[in-house]
N, C-alpha and C positions, 0 to 999 in steps of 0.2 A: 761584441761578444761572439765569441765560434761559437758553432754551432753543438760541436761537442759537448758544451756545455749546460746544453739547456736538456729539459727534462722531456719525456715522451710526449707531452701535450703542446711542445714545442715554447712552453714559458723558459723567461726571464727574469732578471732583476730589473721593476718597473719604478723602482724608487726615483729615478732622477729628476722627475717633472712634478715629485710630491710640495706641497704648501709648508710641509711642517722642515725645519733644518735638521732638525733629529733624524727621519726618515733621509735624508739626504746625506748623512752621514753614512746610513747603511746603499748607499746607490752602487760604492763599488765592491761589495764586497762581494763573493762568487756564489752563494745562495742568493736563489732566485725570490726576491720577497717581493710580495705584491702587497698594497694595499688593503684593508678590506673592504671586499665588497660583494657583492651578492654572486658577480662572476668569478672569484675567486673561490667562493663557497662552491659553487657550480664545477668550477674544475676538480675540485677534493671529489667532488661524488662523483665526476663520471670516473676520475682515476681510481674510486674504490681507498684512499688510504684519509691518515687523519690529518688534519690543521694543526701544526704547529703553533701556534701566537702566541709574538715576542713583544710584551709593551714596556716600555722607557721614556724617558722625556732627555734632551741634550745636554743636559748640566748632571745627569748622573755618573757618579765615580765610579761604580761597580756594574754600570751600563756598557761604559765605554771597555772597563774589563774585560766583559764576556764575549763586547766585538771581539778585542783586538786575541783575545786566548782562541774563540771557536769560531766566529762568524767569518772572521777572515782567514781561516782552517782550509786550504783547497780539499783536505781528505775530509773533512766534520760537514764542508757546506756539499758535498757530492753523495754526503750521507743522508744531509735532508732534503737535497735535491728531489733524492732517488724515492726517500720512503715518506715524505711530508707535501703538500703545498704548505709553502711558508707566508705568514703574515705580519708583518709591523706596524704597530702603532705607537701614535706619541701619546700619550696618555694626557695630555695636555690641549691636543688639541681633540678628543674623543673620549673627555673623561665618562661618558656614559660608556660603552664599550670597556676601560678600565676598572668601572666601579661593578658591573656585572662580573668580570673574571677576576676580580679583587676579591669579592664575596665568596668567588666559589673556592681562592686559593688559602683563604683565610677558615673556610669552613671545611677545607682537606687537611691542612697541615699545619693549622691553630698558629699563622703568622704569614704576613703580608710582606709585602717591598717590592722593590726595581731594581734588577729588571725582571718583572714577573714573565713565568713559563710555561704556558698554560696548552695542553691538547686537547683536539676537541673532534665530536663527530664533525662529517660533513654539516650537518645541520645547526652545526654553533654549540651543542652540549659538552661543557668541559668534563672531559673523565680520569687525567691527571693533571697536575698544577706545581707549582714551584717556583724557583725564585733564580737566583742565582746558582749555576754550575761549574765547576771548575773541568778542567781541560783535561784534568788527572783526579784520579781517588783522591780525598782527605780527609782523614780522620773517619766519621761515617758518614759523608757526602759523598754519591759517586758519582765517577766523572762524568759530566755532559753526552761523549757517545755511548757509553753503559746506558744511559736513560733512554738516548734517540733506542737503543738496539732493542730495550726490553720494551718502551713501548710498542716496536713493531712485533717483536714474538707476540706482544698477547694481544694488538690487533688483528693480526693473521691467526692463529690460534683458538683465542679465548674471547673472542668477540662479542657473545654473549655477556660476558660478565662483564667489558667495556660499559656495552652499552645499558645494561642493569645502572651500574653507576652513575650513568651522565644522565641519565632519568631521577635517579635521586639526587642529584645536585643540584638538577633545571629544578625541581620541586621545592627544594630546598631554598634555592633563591627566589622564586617564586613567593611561598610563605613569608618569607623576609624582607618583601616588598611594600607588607599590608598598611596599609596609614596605621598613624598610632592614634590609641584611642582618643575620644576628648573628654573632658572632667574630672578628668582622674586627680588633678589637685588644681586649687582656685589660686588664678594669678594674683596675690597680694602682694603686700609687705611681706609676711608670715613668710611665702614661699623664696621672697627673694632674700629677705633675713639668713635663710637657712641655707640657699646658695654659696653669699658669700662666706658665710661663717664655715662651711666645709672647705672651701677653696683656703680661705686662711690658715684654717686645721694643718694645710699640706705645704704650709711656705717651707723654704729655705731658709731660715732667718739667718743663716752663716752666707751662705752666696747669694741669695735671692735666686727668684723663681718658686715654681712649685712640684716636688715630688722630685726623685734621681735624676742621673744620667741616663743616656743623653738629655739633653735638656733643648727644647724647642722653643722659640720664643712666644709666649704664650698674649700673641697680639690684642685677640679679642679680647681676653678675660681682664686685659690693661685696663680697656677702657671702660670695662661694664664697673671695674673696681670705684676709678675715679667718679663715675655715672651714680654710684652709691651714694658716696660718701657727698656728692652734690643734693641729690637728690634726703639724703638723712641726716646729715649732718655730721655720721659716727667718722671719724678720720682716721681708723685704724686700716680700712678697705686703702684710701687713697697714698695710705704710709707703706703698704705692702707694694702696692701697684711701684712707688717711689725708689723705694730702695730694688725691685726686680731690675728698673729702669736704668737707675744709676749704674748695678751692677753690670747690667748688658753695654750700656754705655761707656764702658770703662773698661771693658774685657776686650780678649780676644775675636769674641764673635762679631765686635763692631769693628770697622775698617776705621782705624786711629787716623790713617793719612789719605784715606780719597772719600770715607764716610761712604755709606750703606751698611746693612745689615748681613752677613751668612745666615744660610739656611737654618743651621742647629748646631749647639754644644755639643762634643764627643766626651765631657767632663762636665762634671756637676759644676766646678770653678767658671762656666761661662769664659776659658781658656785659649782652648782650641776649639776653632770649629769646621764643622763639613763645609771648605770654602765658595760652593757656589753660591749667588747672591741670586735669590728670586727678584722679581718684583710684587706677587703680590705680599712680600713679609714686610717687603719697604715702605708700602703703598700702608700696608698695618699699621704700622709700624712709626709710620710720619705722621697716621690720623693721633694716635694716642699719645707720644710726646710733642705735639702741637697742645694736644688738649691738656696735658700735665702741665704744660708749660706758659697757657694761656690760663689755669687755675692757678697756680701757685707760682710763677713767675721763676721759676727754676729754670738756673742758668744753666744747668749743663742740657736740660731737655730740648731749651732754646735751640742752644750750638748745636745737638743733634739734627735738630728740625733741619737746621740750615746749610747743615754739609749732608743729609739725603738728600736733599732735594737739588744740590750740586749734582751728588752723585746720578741724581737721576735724569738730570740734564744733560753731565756730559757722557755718558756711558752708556745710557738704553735708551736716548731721544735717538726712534729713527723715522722715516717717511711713513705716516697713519697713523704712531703714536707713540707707546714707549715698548721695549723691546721684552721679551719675555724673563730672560736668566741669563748670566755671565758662568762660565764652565767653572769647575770644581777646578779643572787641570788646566797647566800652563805646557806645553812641548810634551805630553805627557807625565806630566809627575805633580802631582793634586797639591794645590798650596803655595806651586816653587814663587809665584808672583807676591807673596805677600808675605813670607816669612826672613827671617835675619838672623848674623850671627855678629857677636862682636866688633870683631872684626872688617865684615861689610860696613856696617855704622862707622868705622874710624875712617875708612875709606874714602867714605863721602864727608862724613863732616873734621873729620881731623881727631891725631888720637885723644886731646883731652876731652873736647866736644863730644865726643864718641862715646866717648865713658860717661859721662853725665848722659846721654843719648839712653845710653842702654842700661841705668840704672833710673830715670823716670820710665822707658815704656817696660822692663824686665827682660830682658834682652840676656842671656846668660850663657855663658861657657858649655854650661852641660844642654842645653833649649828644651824649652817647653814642648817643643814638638818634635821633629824625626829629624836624625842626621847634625843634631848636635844647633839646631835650629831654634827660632822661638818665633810664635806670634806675638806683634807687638797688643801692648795693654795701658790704661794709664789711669793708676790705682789715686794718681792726684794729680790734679791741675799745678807746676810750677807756677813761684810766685811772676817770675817773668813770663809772663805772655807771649808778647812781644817776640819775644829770643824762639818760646815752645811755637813759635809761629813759625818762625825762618827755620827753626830744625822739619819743623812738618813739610813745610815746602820744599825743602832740601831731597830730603827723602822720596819725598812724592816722585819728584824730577827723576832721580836715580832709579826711582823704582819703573816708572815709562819707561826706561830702554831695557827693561824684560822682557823675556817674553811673557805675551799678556793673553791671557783666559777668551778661548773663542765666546763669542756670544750668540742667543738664539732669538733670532731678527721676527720671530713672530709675534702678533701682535694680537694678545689676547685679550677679549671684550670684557669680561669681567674683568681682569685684574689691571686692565687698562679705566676702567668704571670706579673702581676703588681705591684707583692712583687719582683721578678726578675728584671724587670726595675731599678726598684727605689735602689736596694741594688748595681747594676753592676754602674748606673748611680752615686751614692752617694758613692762609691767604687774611681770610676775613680776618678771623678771630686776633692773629699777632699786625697786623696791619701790612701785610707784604701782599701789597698789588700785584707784585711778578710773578708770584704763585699763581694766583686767581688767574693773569692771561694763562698760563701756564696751560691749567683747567680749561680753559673755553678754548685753545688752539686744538687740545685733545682730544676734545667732546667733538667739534667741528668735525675732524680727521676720523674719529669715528661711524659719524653719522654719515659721511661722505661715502667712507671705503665698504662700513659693513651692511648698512643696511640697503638690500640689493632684492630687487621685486617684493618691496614688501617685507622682506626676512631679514631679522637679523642672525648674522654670522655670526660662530665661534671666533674664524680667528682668520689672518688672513698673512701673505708671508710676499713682499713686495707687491702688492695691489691687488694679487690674487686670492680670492676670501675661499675658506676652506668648507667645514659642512656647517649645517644651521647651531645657531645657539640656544644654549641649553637653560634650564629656569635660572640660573645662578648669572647667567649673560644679561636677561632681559631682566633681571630685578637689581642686579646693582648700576647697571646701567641708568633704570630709572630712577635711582635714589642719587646719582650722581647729575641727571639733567633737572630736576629737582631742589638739588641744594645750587645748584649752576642758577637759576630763577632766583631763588633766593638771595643769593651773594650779588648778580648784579643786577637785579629786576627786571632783566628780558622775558618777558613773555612766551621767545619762543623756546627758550626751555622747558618751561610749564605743559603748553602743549605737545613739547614730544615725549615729555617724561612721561606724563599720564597716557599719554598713547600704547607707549611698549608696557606700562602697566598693563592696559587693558588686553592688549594682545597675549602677555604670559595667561592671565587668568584665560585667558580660552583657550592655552596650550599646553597648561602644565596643570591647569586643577585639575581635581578629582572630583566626577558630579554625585558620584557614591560619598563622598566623602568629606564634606565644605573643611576648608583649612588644611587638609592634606594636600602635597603637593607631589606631584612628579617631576624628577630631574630633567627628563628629554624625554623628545617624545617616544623614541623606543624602535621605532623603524629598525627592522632587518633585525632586532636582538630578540634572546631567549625572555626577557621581562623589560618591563619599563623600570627604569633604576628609581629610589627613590632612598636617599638616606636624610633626614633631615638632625643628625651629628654633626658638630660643628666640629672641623679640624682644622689643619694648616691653614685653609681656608673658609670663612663661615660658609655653613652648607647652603644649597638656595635658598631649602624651606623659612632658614632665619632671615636670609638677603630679602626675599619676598615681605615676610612681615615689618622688615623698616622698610619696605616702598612702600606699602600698605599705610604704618603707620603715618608716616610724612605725607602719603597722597590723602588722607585722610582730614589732617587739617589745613592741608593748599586745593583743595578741589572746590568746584561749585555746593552746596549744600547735597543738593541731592544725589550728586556722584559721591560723595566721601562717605555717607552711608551704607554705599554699599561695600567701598572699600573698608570701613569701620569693622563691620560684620564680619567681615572674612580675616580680617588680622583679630577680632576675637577669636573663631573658630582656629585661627592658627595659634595663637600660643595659650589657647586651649588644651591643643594635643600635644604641644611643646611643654608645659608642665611637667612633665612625668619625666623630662630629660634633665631638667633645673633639679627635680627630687632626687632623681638619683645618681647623675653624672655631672654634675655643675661642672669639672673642668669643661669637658667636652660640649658646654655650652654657654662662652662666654657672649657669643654675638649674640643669641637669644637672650642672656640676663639682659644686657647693655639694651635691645626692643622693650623688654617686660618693663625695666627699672623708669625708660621715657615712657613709657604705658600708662602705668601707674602712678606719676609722677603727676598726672593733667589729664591729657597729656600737656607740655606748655607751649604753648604761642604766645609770641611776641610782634604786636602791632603797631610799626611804627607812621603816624601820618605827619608828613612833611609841607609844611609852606612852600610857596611859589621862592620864595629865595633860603631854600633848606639849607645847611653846610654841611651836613652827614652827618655832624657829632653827634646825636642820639644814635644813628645808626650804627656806625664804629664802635657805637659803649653796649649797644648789644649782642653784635658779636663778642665783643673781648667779653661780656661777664655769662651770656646765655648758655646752662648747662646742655649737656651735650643730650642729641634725641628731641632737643623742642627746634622750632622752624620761629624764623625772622622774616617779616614780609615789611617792606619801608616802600612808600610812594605817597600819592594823594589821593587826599581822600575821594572815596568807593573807586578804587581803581582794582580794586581786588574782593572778596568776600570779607576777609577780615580785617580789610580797611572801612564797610559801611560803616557809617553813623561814626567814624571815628574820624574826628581833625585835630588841627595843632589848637596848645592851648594859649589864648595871649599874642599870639601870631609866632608864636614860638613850637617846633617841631615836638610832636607830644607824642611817648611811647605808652601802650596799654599792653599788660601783661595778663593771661586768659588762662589758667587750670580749667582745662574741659571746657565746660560752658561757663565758666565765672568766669566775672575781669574784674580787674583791680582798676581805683582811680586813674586816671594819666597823669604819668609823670615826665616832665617836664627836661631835669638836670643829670646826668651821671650816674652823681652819689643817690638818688634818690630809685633809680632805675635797679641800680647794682641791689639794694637793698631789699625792693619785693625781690629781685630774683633769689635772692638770698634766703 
């Protein structure tokens, strides 16, 4: 880069050596963006102007927008060269940082998103906020250098009044910080009755799902639904959860011919959707149609299970573990990889082929989507298989020599943690061994790459691990080395799960506060973030209480007490989110409803010549939220005093501290759990 280029304090654009691919996206572009860090905070103040920060993640559609309209603007970036230090983050890999300038942009201008556009003092206090800017005026948004220009008039100016503001915003978030109370409603039946009973209030019963467009897929609340109707027997919960499932299953949002899930519906129909593919929606997304599919034997949930989990194999396995996001856009133009027009279809498969083609997926003249296009859908299984097999494969082929969606190679701890879950869990439970390796090759690669002096990493981006990990890392982590123990009886699972347990409680509790949690620790920020809403992804505070509660009944006696305690105090204060936001808190129902339930354990002790089939019959029928522990006997705590009955491998089933008889066969096992 000339020299010319760079600003008075002699910076540059330091993005190229960054961990995250997002940030490396912006490496060439002629704003000088730095990372953040305390030296860059440091340059803002001595050069006297304000911080810029730009947060986005690499799979954003309106991200890559705002690059391509203003960041790679030679006159827009010379603009914020001159009156800004600029900063980027990926919000993915620094969601504390995110979730701080989220609050403050959401509590300026009563709405959120990516890519957010937040200014701030030297000192980190945001004083205006926003979202996305266009290049030019529209409608009453004004353009991107209108805002760069009038932020600078009234920091040179009216500076005072700047900073009046960024002091009540820092306060603002601040307050908004505080644990939420505890007792405010008692975790029962009563409370979770009235959960799901709201959540159903809001189905869809015409498209599934709950509540308008857009429509997100609403992972957690899948499984708290299923988790109900196991746990009460009512099957309206698991009939709603069903038909969202099918729906999703069958729409647009699901990829018909390589399988995984997009992000969200841009239509109530579960039609069209925002084409990039997370992982943690898949990693959701695989735990609750495994478990649909392992209760009620539901063939289409199956088939789902089993081409994510392709998808997840051959498209975001990379070196550590599995990859973050596949991009919204293909050569620039969002969707061109997955969508079709008649026409294409006859191409590849021939014209009458073709036409049968594009009247099972809907494929139409006029398209469902943009430019006379359609995403494919498949409203019914044809009777031939067989044939809908060779068209998907056909297709699939045709569709590889597109161009195909960059992908974001980073590897992150949670949602790498909750793809472990879901693969050892959906492993067990449908008897697919490949899964379960699946699990343990990624748990391994985990524990290998992240956890580095001690700490565990956020996220790491070819071997190099980025900043430390936040409560939501080190709690589904441990619920994933955990059910890892469980599903193959290594030991050394056991011991590292409960480890990084014990490590978040002395990182992320609040001693003011038992059961309150903090997201991260907060280093270098205006607050310590703390939301414990569950969205896209369950928030940690709920991650934490299923580690809690799972460590609670695989721990020694005296250690699960105290983790007992602290998952009371936590969905203690998590009550008052069940009362009055139940969407926003499906991974909490899904803790409370195994809470409440027993909790249940299942104790299976095996003979010297065992063959697993008790063990296999308790995964397939164990509702979801209880723990399976199989060996010999006292090889565990809740293996003492328990052996095979008759020399025959005997399973005992434990609500809380009561056990039921041992039983001995199957049908007899399925039937307590029942």
């Amino acid at each position: 880069m000339s020299d010319d280029r760079r600003t008075p304090d002699g910076s540059s654009n330091t993005l190229g050596s960054a961990t995250s691919p997002y940030l490396r996206q912006h490496a060439d572009n002629p704003v000088h963006w730095q990372e953040w860090s305390d030296a860059a905070l440091s340059r803002a103040r001595d050069r006297d102007v304000p911080v810029l920060l730009s947060v986005g993640y690499a799979a954003c559609h309106w991200c890559h927008v705002m690059a391509h309209e203003s960041f790679e603007d030679e006159t827009t970036a010379a603009q914020m060269n001159r009156d800004f230090v600029c900063i980027k983050v990926d919000r993915e890999e620094r969601p504390d940082i995110d979730a701080i300038y989220m609050a403050a942009t959401v509590a300026m201008t009563g709405q959120g998103g990516w890519p957010m556009t937040c200014f701030l003092t030297p000192d980190s206090d945001p004083f205006y906020t926003g979202t996305y800017y266009p290049p030019r005026p529209r409608g009453q948004m004004p353009s991107f250098r209108q805002v760069l220009t009038a932020v600078t008039e009234a920091w040179t100016q009216r500076r005072a009044d700047l900073d009046d503001t960024a002091a009540k915003v820092r306060e603002h978030i601040v307050v908004n910080t505080s644990p939420l109370p505890a007792g405010t409603v008692p975790v029962d039946d009563r409370l979770l009755a009235h959960g799901v009973r709201t959540v159903l209030d809001e189905e869809d019963r015409e498209h599934g799902g709950f509540g308008g467009a857009p429509k997100f897929p609403p992972s957690a609340l899948l499984d708290a639904l299923i988790r109900h109707t196991e746990r009460t027997g009512d099957t309206a919960a698991i009939e709603a959860a069903g038909r969202t499932m099918h729906a999703m299953g069958r729409g647009g949002i699901y990829d018909q011919l390589g399988g995984g899930f997009a992000r969200y519906s841009v239509d109530a129909g579960w039609v069209v959707p925002h084409f990039e593919k997370m992982l943690y929606d898949n990693a959701q997304l695989l735990r609750a149609y495994a478990h649909l599919a392992r209760r009620t034997g539901d063939a289409l949930a199956h088939r789902v299970v089993e081409e994510t989990v392709t998808f997840l194999r051959r498209d975001l396995r990379v070196p550590g573990g599995f990859a973050s996001s596949l991009d919204a856009d293909a050569g620039g133009v969002e969707g061109s990889t997955y969508v079709w027009t008649p026409d294409e279809l006859a191409e590849v498969l021939g014209p009458e082929a073709g036409r049968r083609a594009a009247e099972l997926f809907v494929v139409t003249e006029q398209g469902t989507f943009e430019h006379g296009r359609s995403t494919l859908q498949l409203p019914a299984d044809p009777e031939d298989r067989d044939r809908l097999g060779t068209v998907r494969a056909a297709l699939f082929d045709a569709r590889a020599r597109r161009v195909q969606p960059t992908r974001d190679d980073k590897v992150v701890t949670a949602w790498n943690a909750m793809t472990i879950t879901a693969l050892a869990e959906a492993g067990a439970g449908l008897g697919e061994t490949g899964f379960v390796d699946d699990a343990v090759r990624c748990a391994d690669e985990l524990l290998r790459g992240h956890l580095v002096g001690g700490r565990l990493r956020r996220s790491s981006l070819g071997g190099a691990v980025g900043a430390d990990g936040g409560l939501d890392d080190h709690a589904a982590l441990s619920t994933a080395l955990l059910t890892l123990f469980q599903v193959t009886g290594e030991t050394r699972w056991l011991g590292a799960g409960l480890g990084l347990l014990d490590t978040a409680i002395e990182l992320f509790a609040d001693p003011e506060a038992p059961g309150a949690w903090f997201d991260a620790t907060g280093e270098g920020l205006i607050a310590r973030p703390r939301d414990p809403i569950d969205g896209a992804t369950p928030s940690g505070a709920s991650l934490m209480a299923e580690a809690l509660l799972t460590a609670s009944m695989l721990a020694d006696p005296e250690r699960a007490v105290g983790y007992a305690e602290l998952l009371e105090h936590s969905l203690s204060r998590a009550s008052v989110i069940v009362a009055k936001l139940p969407r926003s808190a499906g991974h909490w129902l899904s803790v409370m409803s195994a809470r409440v339930a027993g909790p249940l354990q299942i104790a299976v002790a095996q003979g010297p010549a065992s063959d697993q089939a008790l063990t296999r019959a308790s995964w397939a029928h164990v509702p979801g939220g209880a723990v399976v522990v199989a060996g010999e006997p006292d090889s565990h705590p809740l293996l003492v005093a328990c052996g095979p009955v008759g020399g025959r491998d005997a399973a005992y089933v434990c609500r809380g501290t009561v056990c039921g008889l041992p039983v001995t066969d199957e049908e007899s096992l399925a039937a307590q759990l029942r």
